[in-house]
N, C-alpha and C positions, 0 to 999 in steps of 0.2 A: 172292701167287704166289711157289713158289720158283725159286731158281735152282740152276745147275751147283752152286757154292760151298755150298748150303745142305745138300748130297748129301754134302761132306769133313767132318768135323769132325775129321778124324784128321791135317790137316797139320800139322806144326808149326813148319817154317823154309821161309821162298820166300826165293831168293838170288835178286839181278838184278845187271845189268850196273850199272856205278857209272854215275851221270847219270839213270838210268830208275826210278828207286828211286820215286818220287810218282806220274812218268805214266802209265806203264802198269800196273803192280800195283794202285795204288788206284782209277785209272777201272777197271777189271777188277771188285775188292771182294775183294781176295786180303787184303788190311790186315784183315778183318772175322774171317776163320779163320786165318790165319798171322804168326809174327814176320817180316818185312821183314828182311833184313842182304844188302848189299852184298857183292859179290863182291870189290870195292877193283880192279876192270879193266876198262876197257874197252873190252877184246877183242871181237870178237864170237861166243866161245866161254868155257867155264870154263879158260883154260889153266893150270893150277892153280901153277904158277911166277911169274905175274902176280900171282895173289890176294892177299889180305891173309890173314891169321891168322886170323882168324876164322870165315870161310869154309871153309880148308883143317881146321880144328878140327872144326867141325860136319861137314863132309862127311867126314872119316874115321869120326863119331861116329854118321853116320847108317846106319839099316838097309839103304835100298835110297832110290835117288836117281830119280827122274822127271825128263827134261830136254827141254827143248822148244829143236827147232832144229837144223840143219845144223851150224853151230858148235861145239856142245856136244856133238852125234856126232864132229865132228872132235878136238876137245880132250878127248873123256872115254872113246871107245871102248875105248881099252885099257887101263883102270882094274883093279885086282880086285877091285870090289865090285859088286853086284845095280843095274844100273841100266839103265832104259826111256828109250827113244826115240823122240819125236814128231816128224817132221819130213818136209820135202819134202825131196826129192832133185835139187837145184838142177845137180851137175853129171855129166858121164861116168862121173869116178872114181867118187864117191858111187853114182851110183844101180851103177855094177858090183860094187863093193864089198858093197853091200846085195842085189845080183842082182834088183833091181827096173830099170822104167824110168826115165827119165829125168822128172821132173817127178812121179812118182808121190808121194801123200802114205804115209809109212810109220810104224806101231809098230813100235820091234824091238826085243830086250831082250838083254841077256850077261849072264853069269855067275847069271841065274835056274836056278831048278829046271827050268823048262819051255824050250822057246824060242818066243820070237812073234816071229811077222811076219805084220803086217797092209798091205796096200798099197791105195791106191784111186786 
């Protein structure tokens, strides 16, 4: 049986929060299609003034960034590169900001060709 993971073969760096780097990524099986590197923060967003080098390297280096999490819309929404957002809309600001409700699970994406917004 496959799974989600079996569907990428096209990842090639999963950043995590520094601490989380074994638990969640590997029980997950993201270690099986992607290199692992640390963000060097643990924030609980990319604030990218936190990170370590490496991180900030690969992520200027990458095409378009997939980010999972409230956080990571807070720390990376106004980036200038290609990047999607998966995340619940935890509060007021957020979900106004996104013009969804409050609690709604949302896709949304900036600086793509297209724009999404998906909410459920």
């Amino acid at each position: 049986m496959k799974t989600y993971l079996d569907c990428f073969p096209c990842f090639v760096d999963q950043a995590l929060k520094a601490g989380r780097l074994v638990t969640d990524a590997v029980a997950s099986g993201l270690h099986r299609v992607a290199e692992l590197i640390s963000s060097g923060s643990t924030a609980p967003g990319a604030v990218l003034r936190l990170c370590n080098d490496e991180f900030i390297e690969r992520s200027e280096q990458a095409e378009m960034i997939i980010s999972k999490g409230q956080g990571n819309y807070e720390a990376l929404s106004n980036v200038e590169k290609k990047v999607f957002f998966l995340l619940k809309a935890k509060c007021k600001m957020i979900s106004k900001n996104l013009g969804v409700n409050q609690k709604d699970i949302v896709f949304y994406s900036i600086n793509a060709d297209r724009k999404y917004q998906l909410r459920g």
